[in-house]
N, C-alpha and C positions, 0 to 999 in steps of 0.2 A: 458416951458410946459413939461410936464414925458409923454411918450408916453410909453404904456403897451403890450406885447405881450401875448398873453394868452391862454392855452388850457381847453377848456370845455371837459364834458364828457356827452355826450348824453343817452337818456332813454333808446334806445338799447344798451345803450354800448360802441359807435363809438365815435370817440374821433375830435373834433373840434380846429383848430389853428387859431386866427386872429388878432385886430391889433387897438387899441382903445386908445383914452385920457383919457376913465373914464370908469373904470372896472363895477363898481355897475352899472353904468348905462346901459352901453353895455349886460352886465346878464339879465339886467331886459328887454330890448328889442330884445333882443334873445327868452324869454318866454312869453311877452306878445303878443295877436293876432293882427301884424300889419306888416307893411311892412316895418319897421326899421332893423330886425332882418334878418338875410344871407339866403337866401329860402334853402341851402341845408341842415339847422336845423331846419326845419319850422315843417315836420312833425315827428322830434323826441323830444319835446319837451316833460319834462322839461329838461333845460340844467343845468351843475352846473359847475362855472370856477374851475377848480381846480388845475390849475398851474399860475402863470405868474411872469414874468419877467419886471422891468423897463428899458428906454430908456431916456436919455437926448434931442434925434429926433428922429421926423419921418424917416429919412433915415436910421439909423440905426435900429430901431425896424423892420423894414417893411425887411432889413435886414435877422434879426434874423428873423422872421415870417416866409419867405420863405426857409429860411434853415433848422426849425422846422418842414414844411409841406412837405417837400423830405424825410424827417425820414420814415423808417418801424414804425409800429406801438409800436412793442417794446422795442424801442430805446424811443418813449413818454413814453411810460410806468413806463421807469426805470427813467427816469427824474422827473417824478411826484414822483413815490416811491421815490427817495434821498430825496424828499420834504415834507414830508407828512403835514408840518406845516403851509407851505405856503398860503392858504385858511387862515388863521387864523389871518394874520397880517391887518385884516380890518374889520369890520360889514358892511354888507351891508344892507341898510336901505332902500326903497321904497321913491322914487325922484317926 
């Protein structure tokens, strides 16, 4: 199973790190109204993933996850910026 690490960017701006099997799905439960989605994105919705990373395991991503949410903000920043294409390597499609 690929287990995903991934940083959203929020409507204000604020930048979101977590930790999912299935990226399209996890976006889409992040912005829809329910209780799937992490409550400290509840009221900055819409979210939009705009980094992630693959993992072979949970241990490892979860891993990375936490050493991505100890970063300054601009230390994500510039990791997103090396990326910019990253978003792009999937459609997400409504599940």
């Amino acid at each position: 199973m690929i287990w995903y690490v991934y940083v959203a960017r929020c409507r204000d701006d604020t930048l979101y790190t977590g930790i999912t099997t299935n990226i399209q799905r996890r976006e889409l439960e992040h912005n829809i109204n329910n209780k799937l989605g992490a409550k400290s994105v509840r009221s900055k919705r819409p979210i939009k993933i705009v980094y992630y990373e693959t993992f072979s395991n949970q241990s490892e991503a979860h891993k990375r996850e936490v050493d991505i949410k100890s970063w300054k903000r601009s230390y994500k920043l510039r990791l997103i910026g090396e990326n910019p294409g990253v978003t792009r390597k999937f459609k997400f499609r409504k599940i």
